[in-house]
C-alpha positions as CSV (number, residue, x, y, z in Angstrom):
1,X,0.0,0.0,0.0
2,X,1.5,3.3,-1.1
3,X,2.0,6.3,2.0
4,X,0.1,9.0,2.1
5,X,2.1,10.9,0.3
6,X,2.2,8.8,-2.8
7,X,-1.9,8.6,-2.4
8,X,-2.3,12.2,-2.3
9,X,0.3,12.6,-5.6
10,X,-1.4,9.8,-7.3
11,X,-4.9,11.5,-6.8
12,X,-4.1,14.9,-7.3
13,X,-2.3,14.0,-10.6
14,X,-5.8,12.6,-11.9
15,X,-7.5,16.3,-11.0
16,X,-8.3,18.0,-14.3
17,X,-8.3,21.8,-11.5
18,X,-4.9,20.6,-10.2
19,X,-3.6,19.4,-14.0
20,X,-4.7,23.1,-14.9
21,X,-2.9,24.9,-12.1
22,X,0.1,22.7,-12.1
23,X,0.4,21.5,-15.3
24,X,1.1,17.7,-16.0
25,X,4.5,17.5,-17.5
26,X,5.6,17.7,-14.8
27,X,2.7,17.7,-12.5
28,X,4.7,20.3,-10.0
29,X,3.6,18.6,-7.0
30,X,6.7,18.0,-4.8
31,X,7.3,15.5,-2.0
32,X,9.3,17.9,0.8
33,X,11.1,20.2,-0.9
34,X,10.6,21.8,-4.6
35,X,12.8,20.4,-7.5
36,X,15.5,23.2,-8.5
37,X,13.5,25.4,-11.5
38,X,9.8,24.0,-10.7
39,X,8.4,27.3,-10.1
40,X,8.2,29.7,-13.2
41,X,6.9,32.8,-14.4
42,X,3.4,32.1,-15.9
43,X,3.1,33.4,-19.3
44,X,0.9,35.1,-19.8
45,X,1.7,37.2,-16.9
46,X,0.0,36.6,-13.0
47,X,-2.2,33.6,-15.0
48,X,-3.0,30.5,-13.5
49,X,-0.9,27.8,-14.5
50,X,3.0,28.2,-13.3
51,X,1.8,27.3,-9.5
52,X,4.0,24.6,-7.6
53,X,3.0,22.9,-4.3
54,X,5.0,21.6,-1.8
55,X,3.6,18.5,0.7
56,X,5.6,18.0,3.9
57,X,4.6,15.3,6.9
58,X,4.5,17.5,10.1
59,X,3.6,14.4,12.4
60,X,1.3,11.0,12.2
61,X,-1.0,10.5,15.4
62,X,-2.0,6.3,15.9
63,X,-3.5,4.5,18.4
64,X,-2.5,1.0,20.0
65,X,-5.2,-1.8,19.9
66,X,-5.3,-3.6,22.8
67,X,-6.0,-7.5,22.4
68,X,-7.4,-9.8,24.3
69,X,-4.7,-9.3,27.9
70,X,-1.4,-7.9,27.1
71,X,-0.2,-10.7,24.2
72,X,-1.7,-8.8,21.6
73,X,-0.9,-5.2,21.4
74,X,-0.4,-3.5,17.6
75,X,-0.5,0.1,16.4
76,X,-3.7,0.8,14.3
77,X,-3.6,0.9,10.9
78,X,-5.9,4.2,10.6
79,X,-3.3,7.0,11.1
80,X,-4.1,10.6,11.2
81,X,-1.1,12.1,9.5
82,X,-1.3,16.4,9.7
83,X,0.4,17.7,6.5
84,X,1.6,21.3,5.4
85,X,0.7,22.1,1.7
86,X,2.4,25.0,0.5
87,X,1.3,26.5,-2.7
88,X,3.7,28.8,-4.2
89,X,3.5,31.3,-7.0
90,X,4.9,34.6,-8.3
91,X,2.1,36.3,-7.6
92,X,-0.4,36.6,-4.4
93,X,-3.7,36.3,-6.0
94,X,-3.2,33.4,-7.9
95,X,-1.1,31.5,-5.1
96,X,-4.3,32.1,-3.2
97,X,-6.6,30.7,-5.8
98,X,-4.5,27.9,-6.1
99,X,-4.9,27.1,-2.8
100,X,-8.5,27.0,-3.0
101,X,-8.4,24.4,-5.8
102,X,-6.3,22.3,-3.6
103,X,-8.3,22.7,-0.7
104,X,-11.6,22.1,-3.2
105,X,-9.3,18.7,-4.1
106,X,-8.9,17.8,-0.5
107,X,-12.7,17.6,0.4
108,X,-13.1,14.8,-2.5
109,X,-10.6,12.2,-1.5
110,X,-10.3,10.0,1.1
111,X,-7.1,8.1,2.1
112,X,-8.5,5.0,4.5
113,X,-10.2,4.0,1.7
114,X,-9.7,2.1,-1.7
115,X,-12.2,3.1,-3.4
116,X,-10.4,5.9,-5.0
117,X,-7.6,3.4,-6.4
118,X,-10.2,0.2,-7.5
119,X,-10.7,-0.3,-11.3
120,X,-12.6,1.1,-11.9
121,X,-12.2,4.1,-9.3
122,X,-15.5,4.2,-7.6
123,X,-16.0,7.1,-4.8
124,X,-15.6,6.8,-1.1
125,X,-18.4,7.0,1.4
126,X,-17.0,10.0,2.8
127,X,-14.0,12.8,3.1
128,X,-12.3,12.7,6.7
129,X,-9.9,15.6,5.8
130,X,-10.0,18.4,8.0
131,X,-8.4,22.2,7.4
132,X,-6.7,22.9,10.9
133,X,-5.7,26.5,9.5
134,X,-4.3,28.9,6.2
135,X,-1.9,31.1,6.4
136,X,0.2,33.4,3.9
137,X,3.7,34.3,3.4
138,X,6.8,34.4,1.3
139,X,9.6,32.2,0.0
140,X,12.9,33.9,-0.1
141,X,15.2,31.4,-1.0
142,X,13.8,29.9,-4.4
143,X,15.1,32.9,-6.9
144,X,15.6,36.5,-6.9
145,X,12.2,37.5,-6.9
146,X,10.4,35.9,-3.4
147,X,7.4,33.9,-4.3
148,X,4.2,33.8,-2.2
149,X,2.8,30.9,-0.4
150,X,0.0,29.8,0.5
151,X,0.7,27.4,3.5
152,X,-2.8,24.7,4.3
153,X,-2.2,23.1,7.5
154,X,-4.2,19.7,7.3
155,X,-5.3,16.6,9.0
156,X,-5.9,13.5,6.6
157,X,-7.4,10.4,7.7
158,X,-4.9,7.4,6.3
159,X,-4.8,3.3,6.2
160,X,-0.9,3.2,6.7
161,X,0.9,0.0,5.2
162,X,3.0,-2.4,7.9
163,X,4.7,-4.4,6.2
């Protein structure tokens, strides 16, 4: 079973709204840390299109099951992980709508489920993903010109894989 991180690529890369914003070759949807040259200048000027996001793991809460006495003791395969999703363009407005299209993503998907990844993909009985908060600010360190950010803090319900 993939990690949550590779679920929320996988889906994200099938989302016409996110192919749009983030285009699909490459779909700029990083894992930690933006590839060097990812974010561009969209052309036309402050259109939507050039965006990048940025998905890092903050922390993972899970809960011991407790068997039958103390022989049988085993963390729980339902994980919350809490994620930071930066979205990061050259200009404010469009960072910002951005954003919502992720956000507008988020409350469609549904990571303790299969559903999503059956063949055909069917859609889950419900969306366990919760915005904890938004905030805005700037990237100084990806070129000359700072780029804004859009920063979603959020909590995802996940199956994790054990094996």
């Amino acid at each position: 079973m993939p990690s949550a991180e590779e679920k929320l690529y996988m889906l994200a890369s099938e989302n016409a709204t996110l192919q749009t914003d983030l285009g699909t070759s490459p779909f700029r949807w990083c894992d930690r840390q933006l590839v060097q040259g990812m974010l561009q200048f969209s052309t036309p000027p402050n259109t939507i299109g050039a965006s990048c996001v940025r998905v890092r793991r903050i922390s993972t809460q899970r809960r011991y099951i407790q068997g039958n006495g103390a022989v049988n003791t085993n963390l729980s395969p339902l994980s919350t992980p809490r994620f930071q999703i930066d979205v990061l363009d050259y200009n404010a407005e469009v960072a910002r709508q951005v954003a919502a299209d992720v956000l507008a993503f988020l409350g469609t998907v549904c990571l303790a489920s299969e559903d999503q990844f059956d063949s055909p993909a069917t859609t889950p009985p419900n969306f366990p993903n919760f915005l904890l908060s938004q905030r805005a600010g700037m990237d100084y360190q990806l070129s000359k010109q700072p780029a804004y950010v859009e920063s979603l803090d959020v909590r995802l319900f996940n199956i994790e894989n054990f094996t």
